[in-house]
C-alpha positions in Angstrom: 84.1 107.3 61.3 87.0 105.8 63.5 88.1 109.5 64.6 84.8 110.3 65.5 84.3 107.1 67.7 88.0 108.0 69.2 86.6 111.3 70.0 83.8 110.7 71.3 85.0 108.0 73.4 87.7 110.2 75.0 84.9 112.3 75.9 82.7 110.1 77.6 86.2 108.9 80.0 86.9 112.6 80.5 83.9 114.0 81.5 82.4 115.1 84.2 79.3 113.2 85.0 80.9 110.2 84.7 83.4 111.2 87.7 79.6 112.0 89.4 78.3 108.0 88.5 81.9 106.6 89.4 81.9 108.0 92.5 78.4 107.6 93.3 78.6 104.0 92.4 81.6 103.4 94.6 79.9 104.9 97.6 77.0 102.5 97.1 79.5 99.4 97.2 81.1 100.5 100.7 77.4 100.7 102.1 77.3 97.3 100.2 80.1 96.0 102.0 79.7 97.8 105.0 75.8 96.6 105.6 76.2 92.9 104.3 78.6 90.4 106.5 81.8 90.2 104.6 83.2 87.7 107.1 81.2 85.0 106.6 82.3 82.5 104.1 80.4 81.7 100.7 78.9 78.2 101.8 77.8 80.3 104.9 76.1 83.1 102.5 74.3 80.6 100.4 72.9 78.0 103.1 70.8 80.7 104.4 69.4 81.4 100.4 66.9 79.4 98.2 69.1 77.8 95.4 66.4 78.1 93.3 65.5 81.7 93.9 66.4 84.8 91.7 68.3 86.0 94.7 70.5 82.8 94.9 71.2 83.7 91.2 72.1 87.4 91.8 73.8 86.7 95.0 75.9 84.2 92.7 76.7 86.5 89.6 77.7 89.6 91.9 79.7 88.1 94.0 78.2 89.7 97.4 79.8 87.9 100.1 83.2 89.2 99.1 82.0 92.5 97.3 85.5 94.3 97.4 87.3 91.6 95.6 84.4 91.1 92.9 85.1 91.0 89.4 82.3 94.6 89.5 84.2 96.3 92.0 87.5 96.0 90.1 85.4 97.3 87.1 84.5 100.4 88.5 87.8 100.8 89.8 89.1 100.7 86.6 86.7 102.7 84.9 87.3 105.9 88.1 91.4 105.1 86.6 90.1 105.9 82.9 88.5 108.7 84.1 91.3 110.1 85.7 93.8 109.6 82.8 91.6 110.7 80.2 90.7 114.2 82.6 94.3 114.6 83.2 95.4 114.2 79.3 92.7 116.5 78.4 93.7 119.3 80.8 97.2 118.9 82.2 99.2 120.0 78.5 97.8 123.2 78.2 98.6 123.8 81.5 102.4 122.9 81.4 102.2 124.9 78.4 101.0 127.9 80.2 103.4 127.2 82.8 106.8 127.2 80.9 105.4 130.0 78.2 104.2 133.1 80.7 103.3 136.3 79.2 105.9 137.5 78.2 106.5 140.5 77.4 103.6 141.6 79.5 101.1 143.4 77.2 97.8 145.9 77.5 95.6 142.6 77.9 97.7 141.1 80.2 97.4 144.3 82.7 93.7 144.6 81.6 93.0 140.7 82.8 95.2 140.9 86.2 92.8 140.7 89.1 94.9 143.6 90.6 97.0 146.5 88.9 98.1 150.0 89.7 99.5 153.0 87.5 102.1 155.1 89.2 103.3 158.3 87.8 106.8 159.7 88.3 110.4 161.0 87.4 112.2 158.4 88.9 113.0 155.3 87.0 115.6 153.7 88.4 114.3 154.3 92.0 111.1 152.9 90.5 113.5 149.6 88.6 114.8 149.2 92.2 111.6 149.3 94.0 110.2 146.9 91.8 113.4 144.2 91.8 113.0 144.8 95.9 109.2 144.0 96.0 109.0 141.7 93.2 109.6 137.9 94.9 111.2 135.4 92.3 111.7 138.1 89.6 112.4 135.5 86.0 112.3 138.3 83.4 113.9 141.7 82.6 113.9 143.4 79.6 115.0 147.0 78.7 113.8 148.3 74.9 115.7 151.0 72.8 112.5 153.2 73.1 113.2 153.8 77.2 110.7 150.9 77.8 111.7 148.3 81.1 109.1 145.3 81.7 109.9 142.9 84.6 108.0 139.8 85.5 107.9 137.6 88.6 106.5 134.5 89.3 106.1 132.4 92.5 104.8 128.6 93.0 104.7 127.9 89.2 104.0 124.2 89.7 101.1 124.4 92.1 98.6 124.3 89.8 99.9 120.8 88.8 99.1 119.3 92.8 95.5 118.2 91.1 97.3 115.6 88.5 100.3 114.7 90.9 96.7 113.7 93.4 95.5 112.1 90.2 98.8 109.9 89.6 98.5 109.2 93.8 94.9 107.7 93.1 96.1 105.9 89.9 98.7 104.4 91.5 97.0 103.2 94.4 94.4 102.0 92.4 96.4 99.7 89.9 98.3 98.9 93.3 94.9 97.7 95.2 93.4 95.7 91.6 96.7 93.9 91.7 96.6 92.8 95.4 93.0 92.0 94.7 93.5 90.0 91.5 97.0 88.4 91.9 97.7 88.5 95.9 97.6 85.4 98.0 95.5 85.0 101.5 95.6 81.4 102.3 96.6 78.6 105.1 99.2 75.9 105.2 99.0 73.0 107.9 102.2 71.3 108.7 103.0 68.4 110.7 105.8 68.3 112.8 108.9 66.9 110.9 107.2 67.3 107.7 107.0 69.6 104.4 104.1 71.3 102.4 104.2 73.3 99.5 100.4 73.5 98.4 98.1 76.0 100.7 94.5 76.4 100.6 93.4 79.8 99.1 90.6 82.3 99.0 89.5 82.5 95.5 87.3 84.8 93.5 84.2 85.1 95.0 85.1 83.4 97.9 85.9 79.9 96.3 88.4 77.7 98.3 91.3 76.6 95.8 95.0 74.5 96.1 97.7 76.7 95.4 101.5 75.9 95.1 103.2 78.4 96.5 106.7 77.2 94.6 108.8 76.0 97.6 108.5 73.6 100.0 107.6 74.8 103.8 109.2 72.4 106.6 107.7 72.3 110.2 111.3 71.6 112.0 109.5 72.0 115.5 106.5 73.0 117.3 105.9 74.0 120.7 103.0 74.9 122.7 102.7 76.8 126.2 99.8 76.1 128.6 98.8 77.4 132.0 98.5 75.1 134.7 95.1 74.4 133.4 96.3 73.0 130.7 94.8 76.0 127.8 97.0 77.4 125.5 99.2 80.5 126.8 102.0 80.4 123.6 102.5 79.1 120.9 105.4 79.1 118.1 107.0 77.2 115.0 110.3 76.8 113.6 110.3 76.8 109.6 113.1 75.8 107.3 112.3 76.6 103.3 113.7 74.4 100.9 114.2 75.8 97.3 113.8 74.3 94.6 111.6 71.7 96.7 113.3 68.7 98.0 116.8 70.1 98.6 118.8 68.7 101.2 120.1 72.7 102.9 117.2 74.9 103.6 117.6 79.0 102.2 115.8 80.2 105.6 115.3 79.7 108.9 113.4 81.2 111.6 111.2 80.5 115.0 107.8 82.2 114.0 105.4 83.6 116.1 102.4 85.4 116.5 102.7 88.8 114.3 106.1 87.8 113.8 106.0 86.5 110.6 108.9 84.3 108.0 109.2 86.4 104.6 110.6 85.0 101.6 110.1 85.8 97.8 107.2 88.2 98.9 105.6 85.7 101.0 104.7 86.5 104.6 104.2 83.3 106.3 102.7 84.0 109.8 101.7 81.7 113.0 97.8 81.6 112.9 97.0 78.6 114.7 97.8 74.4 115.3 95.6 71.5 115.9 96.7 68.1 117.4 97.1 65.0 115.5 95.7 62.0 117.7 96.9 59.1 116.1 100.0 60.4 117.5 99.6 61.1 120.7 101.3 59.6 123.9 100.2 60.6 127.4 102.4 59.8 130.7 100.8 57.6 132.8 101.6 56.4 136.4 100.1 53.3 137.6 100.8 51.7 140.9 98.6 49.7 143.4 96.7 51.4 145.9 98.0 53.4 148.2 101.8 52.6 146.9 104.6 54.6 144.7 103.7 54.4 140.8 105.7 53.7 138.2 105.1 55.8 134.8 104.4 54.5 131.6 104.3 56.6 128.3 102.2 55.1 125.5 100.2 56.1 122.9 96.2 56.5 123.1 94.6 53.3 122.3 97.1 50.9 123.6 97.3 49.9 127.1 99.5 48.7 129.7 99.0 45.0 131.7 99.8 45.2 135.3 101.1 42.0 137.1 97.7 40.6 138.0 96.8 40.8 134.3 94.7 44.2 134.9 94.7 46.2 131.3 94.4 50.1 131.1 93.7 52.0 127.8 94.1 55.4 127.6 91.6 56.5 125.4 91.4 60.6 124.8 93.2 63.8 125.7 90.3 66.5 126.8 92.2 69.9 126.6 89.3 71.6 129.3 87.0 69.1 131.1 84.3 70.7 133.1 86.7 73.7 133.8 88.6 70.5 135.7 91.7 71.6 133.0 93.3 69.0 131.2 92.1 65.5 131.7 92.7 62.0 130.6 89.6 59.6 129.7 91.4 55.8 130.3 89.3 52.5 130.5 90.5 49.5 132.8 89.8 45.8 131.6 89.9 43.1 134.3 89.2 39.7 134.3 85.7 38.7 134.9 84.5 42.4 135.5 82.8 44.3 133.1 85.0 47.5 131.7 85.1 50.5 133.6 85.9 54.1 132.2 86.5 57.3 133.5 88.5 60.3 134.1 91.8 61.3 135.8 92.9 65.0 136.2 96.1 66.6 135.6 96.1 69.3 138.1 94.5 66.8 140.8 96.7 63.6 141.0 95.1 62.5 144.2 91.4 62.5 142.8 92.0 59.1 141.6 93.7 57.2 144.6 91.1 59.3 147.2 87.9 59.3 145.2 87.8 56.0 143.0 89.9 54.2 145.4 90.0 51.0 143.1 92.6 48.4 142.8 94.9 50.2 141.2 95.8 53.9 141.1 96.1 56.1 138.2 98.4 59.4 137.7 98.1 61.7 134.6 101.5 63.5 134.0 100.4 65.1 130.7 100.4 64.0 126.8 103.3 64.3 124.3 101.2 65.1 121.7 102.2 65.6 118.0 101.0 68.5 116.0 100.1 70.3 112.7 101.2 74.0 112.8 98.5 76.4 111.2 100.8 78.9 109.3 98.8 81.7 107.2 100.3 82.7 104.0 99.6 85.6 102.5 101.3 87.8 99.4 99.9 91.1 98.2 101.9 92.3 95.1 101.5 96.3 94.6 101.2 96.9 98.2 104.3 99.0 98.0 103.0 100.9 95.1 100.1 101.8 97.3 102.1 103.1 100.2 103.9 105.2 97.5 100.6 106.5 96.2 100.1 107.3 99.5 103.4 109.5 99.6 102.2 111.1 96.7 99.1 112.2 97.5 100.4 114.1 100.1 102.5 115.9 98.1 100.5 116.4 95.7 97.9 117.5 98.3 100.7 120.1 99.9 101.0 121.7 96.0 97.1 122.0 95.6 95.9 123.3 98.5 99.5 125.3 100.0 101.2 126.1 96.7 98.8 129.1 95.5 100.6 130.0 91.8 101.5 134.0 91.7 102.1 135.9 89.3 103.6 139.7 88.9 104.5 141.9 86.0 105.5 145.9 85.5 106.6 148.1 82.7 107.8 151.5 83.2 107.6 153.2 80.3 108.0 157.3 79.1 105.7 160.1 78.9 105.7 163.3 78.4 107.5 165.9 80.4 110.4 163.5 81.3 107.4 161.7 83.5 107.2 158.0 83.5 104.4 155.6 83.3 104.7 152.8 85.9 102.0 149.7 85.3 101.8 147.2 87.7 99.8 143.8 87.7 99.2 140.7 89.9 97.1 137.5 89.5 96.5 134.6 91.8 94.1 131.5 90.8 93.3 131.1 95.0 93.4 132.7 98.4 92.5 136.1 96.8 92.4 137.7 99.7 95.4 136.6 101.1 96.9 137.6 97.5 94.6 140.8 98.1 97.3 142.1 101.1 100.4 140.8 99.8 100.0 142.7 96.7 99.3 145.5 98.5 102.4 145.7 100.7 104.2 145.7 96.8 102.3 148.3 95.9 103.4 150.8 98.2 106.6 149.6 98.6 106.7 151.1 94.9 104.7 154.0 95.7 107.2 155.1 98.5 110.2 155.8 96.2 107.3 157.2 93.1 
């Protein structure tokens, strides 16, 4: 009872028509992915669904706003790998066996089988044994009997009828390679504020579900610095990293200024410069105050807090606008004076004379920029069996080369005697592809025989 489940198991994985369903099925899952919006994120997906709808259910349980990273894609993955094994243990022994056990001596059926043969009559053996060790490419065999009998065979490309399973290992490997990246790789984000350590980045999870991951070593934002145009918008920006391991030792292992698609790699992680964001509670600005019309004098303090001029006169700063009105970078302060209600408004960075010329108040104001603190964005990401996929890839090529190039050959003659001191000269040549192409170069063996006959 066990054998005959065995057996009838290994049947259904080797089979034909499930290859046909596999591959079917994964065809339908690329239109899957290719027609539904893989970019958006699951909360995204499900606020345009009824919770309480079948759909919201199905959507849910299949996973379709990350469909090739669902537990069903990996599934049918695996089951295209069982395929392939299970084809390739069925097949590929009895065709190593063929390979390294040829026919040998060439008999009647053998000649009878060959998709081309000859018969040549004449006197001259060993112009005939020459002829044939000329013409005959990659000769393994010889053998001369007692009765006057010689057989000779040759062989050319033995191994390229095994390109098919080395493509089959290719595929396997690339396979097991992707499931792992899929399952066990890391795509995540760390934020890191200058002068300060993480360890814990926030990571995709299966089916899209946002999860805290240690990544085993702590991450150190030693410096960050940002390039702007004159406008004040970003032009460049970069981070330098130390990594501390174990976490909370005093020398870091590496070092490095990272930038965009130049990334920090360590223990298999790639940890790349994706983005930053400022951190206002710890911004400064540089502010120049002075009465109208006169030189200023700058002050550097920190949004919120103000500075009292000599008649008693406060000024706030009170935000940091990165673009205002396409005006570039501007400064939103607030002045406090006695017996007056508050006033606020903007000063420019690019146009220091907008104040003194167009508010013309009491006192001018001068915005010299903002020495702002920030959090560096740095993606993390880790994909174990990537290099086992770019090996598959190696070997599918090669494998490719010995399918489709390699075209197995084989060639086989006995000269044997007759009567009248004549001799019998049976020639015979197979090929499992380009027939044709086998066709001609047979034929240019043939009469190369024939000449000396």
């Amino acid at each position: 009872m066990l054998y005959q489940f065995h057996e009838k198991g290994f049947a259904f994985f080797a089979s034909l028509r499930l290859t046909l369903v596999v591959l079917l099925t994964l065809i339908s899952c690329l239109f899957v992915g290719m027609f539904w919006d893989q970019t958006l994120t699951l909360d995204e997906h499900l606020a345009s669904i009824n919770p309480s709808s079948f759909s919201y259910a199905l959507f849910r349980f299949f996973e379709l706003n990350d469909v090739f990273h669902s537990w069903w894609f990996s599934l049918v993955v695996l089951a295209l790998a069982l395929n392939l094994i299970a084809c390739s243990i069925e097949r590929l022994p009895k065709i190593w066996i063929d390979i390294h056990n040829p026919p040998w001596p060439p008999a009647d059926r053998d000649f009878k089988t060959a998709t081309h043969k000859s018969r040549i009559i004449s006197r001259k053996k060993e112009e005939l044994i020459a002829a044939i060790r000329s013409a005959f490419p990659n000769i393994l065999h010889e053998r001369h009997d007692e009765d006057g009998t010689y057989y000779c065979y040759g062989e050319k490309h033995k191994y390229g009828r095994t390109g098919v399973y080395i493509i089959h290992t290719a595929l396997l490997m690339i396979m097991f390679g992707s499931i792992a990246a899929t399952n066990f790789g890391v795509d995540g984000m760390l934020f890191i504020p200058e002068g300060e350590n993480a360890r814990i980045a926030r990571i995709k999870g299966p089916g899209g579900v946002p999860f805290q991951y240690d990544i085993g070593f702590d991450v150190r934002c030693v410096d960050f610095r940002l390039k702007t145009f004159v406008d004040g918008s970003p032009m460049e920006f970069e981070s330098e990293l130390a990594v501390y391991d174990p976490p909370g030792s005093a020398t870091p292992v590496v070092q490095k200024i990272i930038r965009v698609n130049d990334p920090l790699e360590y223990k298999g992680y790639r940890l790349y410069q994706s983005s930053y964001q400022g951190l206002p509670s710890e911004a400064t600005v540089n502010l120049g105050v002075a009465p109208h019309g006169q030189t200023s004098l700058r002050h550097r303090v920190a949004l919120g807090t103000s500075v009292q001029t000599s008649d008693g006169t406060k000024i706030v700063p009170l935000e940091v606008l990165q673009d205002y009105a396409g005006l570039g970078e501007t400064l939103r302060v607030q002045v406090l004076e006695e017996n007056k209600a508050p006033t606020t408004f903007n000063i420019f960075r690019q146009y220091p004379d907008f104040d003194p010329q167009v508010r013309r108040g009491h006192w001018d104001l001068y915005y010299y920029g903002s020495d702002q603190k920030f959090a560096t964005g740095v993606s993390v990401g880790k994909v174990p069996g990537v290099n086992w996929v770019f090996a598959g890839f190696i070997v599918m090529f090669v494998g490719l080369y010995m399918a489709f190039v390699m075209n197995h050959r084989r060639y086989f003659a006995r000269i044997r005697p007759i009567e009248n001191g004549e001799y019998e000269a049976t020639l015979g040549g197979q090929a499992r592809r380009h027939l044709y192409s086998f066709q001609d170069e047979y034929k240019v063996i043939e009469k190369q025989i024939k000449e000396v006959a």
